[in-house]
DRENGULO-592836 format. One record per residue: residue in three letters; x, z, y of N, C-alpha, C, CB in turn. Coordinates in pm, whole numbers, plus 32768, in hexadecimal, padded with zeros to 4 digits. Each point is the difference from the previous one (the first is absolute). Glycine has a CB too. Layout:
BEGIN
alaXZYXZYXZYXZY/...
end
This chain:
BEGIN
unkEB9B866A63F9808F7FE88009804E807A7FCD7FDA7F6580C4/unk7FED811C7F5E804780847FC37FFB7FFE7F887FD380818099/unk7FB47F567F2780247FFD7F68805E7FBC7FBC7F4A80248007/unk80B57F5B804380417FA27FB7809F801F800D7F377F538024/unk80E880F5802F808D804D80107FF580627FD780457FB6809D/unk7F6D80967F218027808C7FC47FF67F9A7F457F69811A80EF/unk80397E8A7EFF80297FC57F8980867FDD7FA77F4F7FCF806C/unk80EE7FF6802380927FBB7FF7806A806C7FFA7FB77F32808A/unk802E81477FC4807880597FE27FAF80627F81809080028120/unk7F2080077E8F7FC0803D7F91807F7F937F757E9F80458093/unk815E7F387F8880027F9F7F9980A57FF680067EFA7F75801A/unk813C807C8088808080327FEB804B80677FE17FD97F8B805C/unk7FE480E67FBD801A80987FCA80067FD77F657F6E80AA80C4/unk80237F657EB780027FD17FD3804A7F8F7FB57F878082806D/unk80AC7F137FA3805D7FAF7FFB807480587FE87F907F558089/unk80D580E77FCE804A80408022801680817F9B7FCA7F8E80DF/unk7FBE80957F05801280547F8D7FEE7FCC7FAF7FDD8094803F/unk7FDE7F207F86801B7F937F9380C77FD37FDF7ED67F8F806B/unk811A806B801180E07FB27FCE803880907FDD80627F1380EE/unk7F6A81527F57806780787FC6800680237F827FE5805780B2/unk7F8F7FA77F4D7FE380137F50806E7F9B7F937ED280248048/unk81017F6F7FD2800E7FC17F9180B87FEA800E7ED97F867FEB/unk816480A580C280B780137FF17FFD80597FB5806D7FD280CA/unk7F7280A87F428000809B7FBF800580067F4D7F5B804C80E9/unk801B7F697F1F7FDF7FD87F51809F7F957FB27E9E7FDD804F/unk81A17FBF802880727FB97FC38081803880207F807F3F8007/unk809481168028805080868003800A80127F8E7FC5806680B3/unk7FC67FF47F3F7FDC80397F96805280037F5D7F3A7FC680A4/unk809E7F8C7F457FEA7F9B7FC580BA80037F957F147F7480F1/unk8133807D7FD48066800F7FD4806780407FE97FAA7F998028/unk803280F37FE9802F807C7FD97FE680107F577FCD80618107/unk7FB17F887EFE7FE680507F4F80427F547FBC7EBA80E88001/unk81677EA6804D80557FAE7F8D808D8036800B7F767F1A800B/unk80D380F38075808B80418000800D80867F9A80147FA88104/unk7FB080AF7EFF7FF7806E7F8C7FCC80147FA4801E803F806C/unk7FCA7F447F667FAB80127F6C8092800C7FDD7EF57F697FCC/unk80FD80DE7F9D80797FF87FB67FF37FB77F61803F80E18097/unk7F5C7EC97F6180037FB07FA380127F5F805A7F6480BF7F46/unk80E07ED6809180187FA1805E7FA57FBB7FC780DE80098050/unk7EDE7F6D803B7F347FE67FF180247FE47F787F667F7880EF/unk810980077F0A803F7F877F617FE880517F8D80E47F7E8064/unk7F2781347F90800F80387F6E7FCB804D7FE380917FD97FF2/unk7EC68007803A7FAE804B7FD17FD87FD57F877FCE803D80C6/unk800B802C7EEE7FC47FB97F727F5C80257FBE811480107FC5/
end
């Protein structure tokens, strides 16, 4: 039974850092589109 509860908070830990990442990464995302200084439409 201990394992199977140290599993579940391993997978939710996990999980949990999984969503930060990938908010962080779409943050990210939308900073370097707000300051690009070529607009996406006129690249060539």
């Amino acid at each position: 039974m201990k394992k199977l509860l140290l599993l579940a908070l391993v997978a939710a830990g996990g999980f949990l850092v999984y969503r930060q990442v990938q908010a962080d990464k779409a943050e990210q995302d939308l900073w370097t589109e707000a300051t690009d200084p070529v607009p996406a439409g006129n690249k060539n």
